[in-house]
Steps between C-alpha positions, in 0.01 A plus 500: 500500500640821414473792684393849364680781583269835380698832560249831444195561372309390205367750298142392580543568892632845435236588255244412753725702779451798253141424391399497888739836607294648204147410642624637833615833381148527255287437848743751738570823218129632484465514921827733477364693257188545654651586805789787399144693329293455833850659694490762203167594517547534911769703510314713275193536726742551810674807316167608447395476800791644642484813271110538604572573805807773468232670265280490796770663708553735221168657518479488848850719532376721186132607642354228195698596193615229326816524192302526151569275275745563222739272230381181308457337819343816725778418771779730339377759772411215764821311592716879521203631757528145656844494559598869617501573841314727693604760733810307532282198633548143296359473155167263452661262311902501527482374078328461184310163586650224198199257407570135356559510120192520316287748749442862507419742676224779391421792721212746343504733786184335709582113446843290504476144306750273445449302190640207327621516125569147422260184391238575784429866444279509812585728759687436743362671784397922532419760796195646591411859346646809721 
């Protein structure tokens, strides 16, 4: 009786290695996906939120003026007001809030939205009229 002596793999075993790695990887990519918008689309609504309520502040300190809106976006006026200080005090916001890529802001003087320009085209989240 001879004895075998097999050294590796065959081709077959490593095909099926690869065919099951593949199947793996197909079931695991959308959930990551899926999750890196949901974080996106929450950091989004925290700015926002954030951002509401230094405009609050802002009126309060300013007897209920709010800064108009002005540029594509209405917040060319918004962020510099934001981020001034006053009386030698600290400044609302200490910088221009950054959004995930995709999502804008749009300030019109009364309402701040953020919206999302990608696939979905819903947006994101906005702040009650001033």
């Amino acid at each position: 009786m001879s004895k075998l002596n097999r050294r590796g793999f065959t081709l077959i075993e490593i095909l099926i290695v690869v065919v099951i790695i593949g199947l793996l990887a197909a079931l695991v990519v959308p959930n990551i996906t899926t999750t890196a918008e949901d974080a996106a689309r929450s950091t989004a609504r925290s700015q926002l939120a954030a951002v509401r309520s230094q405009i609050e502040l802002y009126k309060l300190r300013y007897n209920g003026t709010i800064p108009p809106a002005s540029g594509s976006d209405g917040t060319e006026q918004l962020w510099p007001a934001m981020t001034t200080a006053y009386n030698g005090g600290a400044p609302f916001l200490m910088k221009e809030p950054r959004l995930p890529v995709g999502y804008n802001w749009n300030w019109n003087g009364a309402k701040l939205t953020v919206n999302y320009a990608g696939a979905d085209t819903d947006t994101a989240a906005d702040a009650p009229n001033w």
